[in-house]
N, C-alpha and C positions, 0 to 999 in steps of 0.2 A: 213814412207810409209802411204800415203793415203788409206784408207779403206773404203768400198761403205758399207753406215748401212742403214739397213734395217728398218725404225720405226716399222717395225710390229712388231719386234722382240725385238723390247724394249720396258721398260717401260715408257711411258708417260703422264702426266697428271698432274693438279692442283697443285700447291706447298701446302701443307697442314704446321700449327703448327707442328705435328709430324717428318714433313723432317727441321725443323730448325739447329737442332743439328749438323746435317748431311751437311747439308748447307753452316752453320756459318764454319766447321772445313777445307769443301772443299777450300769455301772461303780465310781463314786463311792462308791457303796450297800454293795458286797461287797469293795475292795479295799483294806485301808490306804494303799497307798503307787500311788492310778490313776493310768492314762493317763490323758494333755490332751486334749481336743478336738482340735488339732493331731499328735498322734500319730494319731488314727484317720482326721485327713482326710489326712494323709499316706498314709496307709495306702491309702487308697481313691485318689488320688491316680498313686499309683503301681501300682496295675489288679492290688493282693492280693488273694486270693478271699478275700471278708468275708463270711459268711452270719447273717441275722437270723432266731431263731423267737419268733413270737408267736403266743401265743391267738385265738381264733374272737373276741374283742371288738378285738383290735389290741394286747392288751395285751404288752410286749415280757418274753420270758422266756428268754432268752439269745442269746447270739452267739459266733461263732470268727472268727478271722485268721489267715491261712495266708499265708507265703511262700514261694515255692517256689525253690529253692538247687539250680541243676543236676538231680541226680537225688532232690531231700531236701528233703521238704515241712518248716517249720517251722511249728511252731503259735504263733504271735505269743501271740496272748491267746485265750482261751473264759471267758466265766463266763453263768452262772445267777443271777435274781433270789433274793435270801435266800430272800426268802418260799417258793420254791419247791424249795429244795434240797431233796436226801433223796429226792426224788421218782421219779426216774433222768432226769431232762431233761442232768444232765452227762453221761451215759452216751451217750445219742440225740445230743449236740453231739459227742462227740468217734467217735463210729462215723462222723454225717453228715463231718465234718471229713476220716476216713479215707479214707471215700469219694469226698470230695474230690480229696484227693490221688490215690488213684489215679488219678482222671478225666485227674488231668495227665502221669500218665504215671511219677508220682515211684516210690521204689524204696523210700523208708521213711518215716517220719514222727520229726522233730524235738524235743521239748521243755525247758523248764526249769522246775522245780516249788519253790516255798521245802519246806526240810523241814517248816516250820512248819503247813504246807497240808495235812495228814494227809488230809482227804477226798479231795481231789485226789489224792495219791500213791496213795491207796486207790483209785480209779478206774483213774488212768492202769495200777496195776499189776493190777486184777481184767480191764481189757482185754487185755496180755498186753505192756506198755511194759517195754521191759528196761534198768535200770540202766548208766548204762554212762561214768559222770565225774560231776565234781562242780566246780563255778566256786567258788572261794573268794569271798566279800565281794560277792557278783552283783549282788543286791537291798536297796536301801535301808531301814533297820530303823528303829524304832523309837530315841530320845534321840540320835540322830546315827550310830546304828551301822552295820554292814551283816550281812544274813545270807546263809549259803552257798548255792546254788542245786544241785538235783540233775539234773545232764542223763539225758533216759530218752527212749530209742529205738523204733520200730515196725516191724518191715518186713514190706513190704507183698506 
């Protein structure tokens, strides 16, 4: 069941070193094939806009990464705690994420989705992401394989 969230009423703001741990486990949680710990302190390292939201307790319920390429925000990663998917919290990550991007001035926004990711591609396209290539072999599968990735555009 979808849920109307309130961002007032959470917390939101800058991915900090301190939310890594927290991050990296969430990550762990939802992704077969996550980022390292070293991916996202890279990340933050190099001054990508990383945004965390968590619950009125602290509890962490998702985050985005964004690069930004000239005039073309990429979205590195987004995800949502399991527990909480279905919710629209991916929906509120990738509008905040949009808004992001504009903030910087970008002209569209970036992604790559495994086909395999149906909720995701189901999001990115009920926001209004337009198809637009496809990376043969992008992401690492399952028994040594790889699977295709969908590139899907925004603009802003």
């Amino acid at each position: 069941m979808k849920q109307a969230w309130d961002l007032a009423r959470l917390q939101y703001g800058p991915m900090q070193p301190s939310d890594l741990d927290d991050v990296v486990a969430l990550e762990q949680r939802v992704y077969p094939h996550p980022w390292s710990m070293a991916n996202f302190a890279d990340s933050l390292a190099e001054q990508y806009p990383a945004w965390v939201l968590r619950d009125q307790a602290g509890v962490l319920l998702g985050y985005f990464l964004l690069m930004p390429a000239v005039h073309e925000a990429h979205l590195l990663n987004v995800a949502v705690a399991a527990e909480r998917q279905g919710q629209g919290l991916g929906y509120l990550l990738l509008n905040q994420s949009v808004a992001c991007a504009r903030g910087l001035g970008m002209e569209s926004v970036l992604l790559e989705v495994r086909p395999s990711n149906t909720r995701a591609l189901q999001i990115y396209e009920r926001y209004g992401f337009q198809h637009i290539g496809r990376r043969k072999g992008y992401y690492p599968a399952a028994n040594q394989s790889r699977e295709d990735a969908i590139v899907m555009r925004y603009d802003l």
